[in-house]
C-alpha positions, 0 to 999 in steps of 0.5 A: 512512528513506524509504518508497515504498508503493503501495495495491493489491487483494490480499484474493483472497490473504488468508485467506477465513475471516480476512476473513469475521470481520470486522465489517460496514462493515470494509474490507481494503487492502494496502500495498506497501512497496518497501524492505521488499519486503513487503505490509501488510494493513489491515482497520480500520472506519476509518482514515486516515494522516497522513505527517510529515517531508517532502512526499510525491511522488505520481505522476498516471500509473503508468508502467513502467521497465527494470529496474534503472533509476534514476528520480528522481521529485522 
């Protein structure tokens, strides 16, 4: 199954005292998955991912559509 995420800013959502417990040097990021229609949150000291399978498209400028506009971004 194809995925398309996008990384964006939502620890002004998240829980404050949640946030707060984390250790010194822990970062927070939320990934948007579209199929899903849902957000993960991360906090992790470290991380990183690493994609498998086919190659991955990413797009240089955000750009806005109609809704329910077809775009094929290969």
């Amino acid at each position: 199954m194809e995925l398309i995420m996008d990384g964006c800013e939502m620890r002004q959502n998240l829980n404050h005292e949640l946030v707060a417990s984390l250790p010194d040097g822990a970062f927070v990021r939320t990934l948007w998955v579209s199929q899903r229609n849902a957000f993960m949150h991360i906090a992790a000291t470290k991380a990183e991912i690493l994609w498998q399978g086919e190659e991955i498209v990413y797009r240089q400028q955000r750009e806005h559509y109609r809704s329910g506009e077809a775009i094929d971004l290969r």
